[in-house]
C-alpha positions, 0 to 999 in steps of 0.5 A: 243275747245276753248283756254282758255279750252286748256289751262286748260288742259294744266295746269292740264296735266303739274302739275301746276294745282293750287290746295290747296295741290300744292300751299302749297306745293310751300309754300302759306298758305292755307287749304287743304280740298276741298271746295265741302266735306270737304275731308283732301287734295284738289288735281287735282284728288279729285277736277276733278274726285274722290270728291263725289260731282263731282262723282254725276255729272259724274254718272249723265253724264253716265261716272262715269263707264268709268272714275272709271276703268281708275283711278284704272289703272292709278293714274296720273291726266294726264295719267287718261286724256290722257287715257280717251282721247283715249277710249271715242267717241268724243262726250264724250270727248266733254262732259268730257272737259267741264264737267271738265272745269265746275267743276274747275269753280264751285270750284272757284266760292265757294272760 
């Protein structure tokens, strides 16, 4: 994986993910909706996994199943990660990291 990926994750599984909602509350004014659907609060969760455009694409990747369980266990971005981690074959972690890498570059790219 390359670094700059790493280090994504990191910043996602640590909580300093700068999402809108975190930002505001460190004190940035900024909107909380989502730049994909509008949604009222722009998390770490709704931005990687539960906004409907971004359902779309795990469905589209055939992980949308997987992923829907471990979110109704867990509702912590990192312990949804490191439980996917666990679960899915090494090439679908493959494919989740850079699905998840791409989504929070898309997001960026509409800002």
């Amino acid at each position: 994986m390359p670094p700059k990926i790493k280090n994504f994750f990191w910043h996602v599984c640590r909580g300093c993910f700068p999402t809108r909602a975190r930002l505001n509350n460190r004190g940035v004014s900024c909107p909380l909706d989502c730049v994909h659907c509008n949604h009222n609060y722009e998390d770490s969760i709704h931005i990687l996994i539960e906004c409907p455009k971004v359902v779309q694409v795990w469905q589209n990747a055939n992980l949308w199943d997987i992923i829907d369980r471990v979110i109704h266990q867990d509702y912590n971005i990192s312990a949804i990660i490191f439980t996917l981690l666990h679960n899915l074959s090494s090439g679908q972690c493959e494919l989740m990291t850079k699905i998840m890498w791409s989504l929070w570059k898309c997001r960026n790219m509409k800002l």
